[in-house]
Every structure is written in C-alpha cells, then in structure tokens.
N, C-alpha and C positions, 0 to 999 in steps of 0.2 A: 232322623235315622242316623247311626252311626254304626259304624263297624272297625272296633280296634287291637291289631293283631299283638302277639307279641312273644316273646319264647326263641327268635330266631338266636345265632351266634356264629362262633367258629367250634368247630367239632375235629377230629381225627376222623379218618377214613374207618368205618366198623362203627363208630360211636351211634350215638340217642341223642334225638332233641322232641323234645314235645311243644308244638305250636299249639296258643291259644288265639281264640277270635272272638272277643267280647263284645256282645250287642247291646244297643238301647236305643230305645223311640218307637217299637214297633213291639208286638206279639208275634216273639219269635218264635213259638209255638206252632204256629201256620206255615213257616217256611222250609223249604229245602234250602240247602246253602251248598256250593261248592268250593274247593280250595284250588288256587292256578299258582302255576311259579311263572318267573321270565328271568331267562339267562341272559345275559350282554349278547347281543348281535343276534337272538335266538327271538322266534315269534314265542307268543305267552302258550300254555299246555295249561290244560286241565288234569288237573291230578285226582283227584276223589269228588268226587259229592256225599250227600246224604238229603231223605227223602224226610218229612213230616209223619208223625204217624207211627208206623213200624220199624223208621229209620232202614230202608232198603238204601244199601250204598253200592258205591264205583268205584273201579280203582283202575287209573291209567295200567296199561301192561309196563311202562317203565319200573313202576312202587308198588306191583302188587306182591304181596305175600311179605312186604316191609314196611308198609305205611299202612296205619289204622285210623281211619275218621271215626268219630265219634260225637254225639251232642248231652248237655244239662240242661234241661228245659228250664230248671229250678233257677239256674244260675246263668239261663239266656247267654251259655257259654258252648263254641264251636272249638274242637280239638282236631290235632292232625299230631297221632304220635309215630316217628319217625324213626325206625332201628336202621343196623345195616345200612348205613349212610354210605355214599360213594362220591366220590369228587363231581361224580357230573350232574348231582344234585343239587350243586350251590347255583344260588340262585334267590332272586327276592322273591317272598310268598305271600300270596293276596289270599284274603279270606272275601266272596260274596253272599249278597243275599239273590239265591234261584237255582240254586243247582250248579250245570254248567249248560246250560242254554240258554236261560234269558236272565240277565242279572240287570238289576237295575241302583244295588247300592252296593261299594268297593271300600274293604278298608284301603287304608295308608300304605300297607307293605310290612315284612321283616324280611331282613338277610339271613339268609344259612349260607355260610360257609364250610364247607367239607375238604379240609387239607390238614394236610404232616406236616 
C-alpha cells in the first residue's frame, strides 16, 4: 500500500493549489479517504474526507465553501482543490486511506505555503 501526495507549494494569500494523493497496492475503489493538515506547534485537523460509492464528503468548518475533495477511481487518484487560500492554511498535508476516523495507511506529507 502506498499513499503519494503531491501538488503542495508557496502560494499568495487569495491564490489555488490543487493537491493530489496517488494510491497503489490496494483497490481503492473500496475506500473512503480523508485529507489532514498539521501546522508547527498545532495538533493535526482533519480537513475533508470522502466516502466509496456516492462519494458523500466533509468539510472541516475552517475550508468549507473553499476546499473541494474530490476522487478518480480510473486513476486510483485522491484530490483536494484549494481556492482562497489564507496564511493560516499553511501547513503539511497528509492524504489517508479511511476517511477521518480510522486510517490505517498515511502518505509522506506536502507543504502548502500561503504568504506575500
């Protein structure tokens, strides 16, 4: 099983990033996955999920109405697209496989960066 993110940077306050989270070893088709950030000195946050199936998703109250999760089953590939960025956004972003209750495999991380 693997889980590999990638898409983070440094952006302007306002800007877009689109995170990807590419899986393999498993039939990702069966799973929910969720997206976590962790800030320096800050406990980790679940930011969205998304379910199997219908793709029923979540969306922390911090990034709702600015961050959109999304999946391709085709391309066993997890997204998190990112508008209206704010400073207090940055922060490393984990992609898991379970949602945000029970995960039992973590990608590596990307940095987003949101500063002028």
């Amino acid at each position: 099983v693997q889980l590999v993110e990638s898409g983070g940077g440094l952006v302007q306050p306002g800007g877009s990033l689109r995170l990807s989270c590419a899986a393999s070893g498993f039939n990702f088709d069966y799973y929910s996955f969720g997206w976590y950030r962790q800030a320096p000195g800050k406990e980790r946050e679940g930011v969205s999920s998304i379910t199997t199936g219908s793709g029923y998703t979540y969306y922390a109250d911090s990034v709702k109405g600015r961050f959109t999760i999304s999946r391709d089953n085709a391309k066993n590939t997890l997204y998190l697209q990112m508008n209206s960025l704010k400073p207090e956004d940055t922060a490393v972003y984990y992609c898991a496989r379970g949602g945000l209750l029970m995960n039992d495999y973590w990608g590596q991380g990307t940095q987003v960066t949101v500063s002028s």
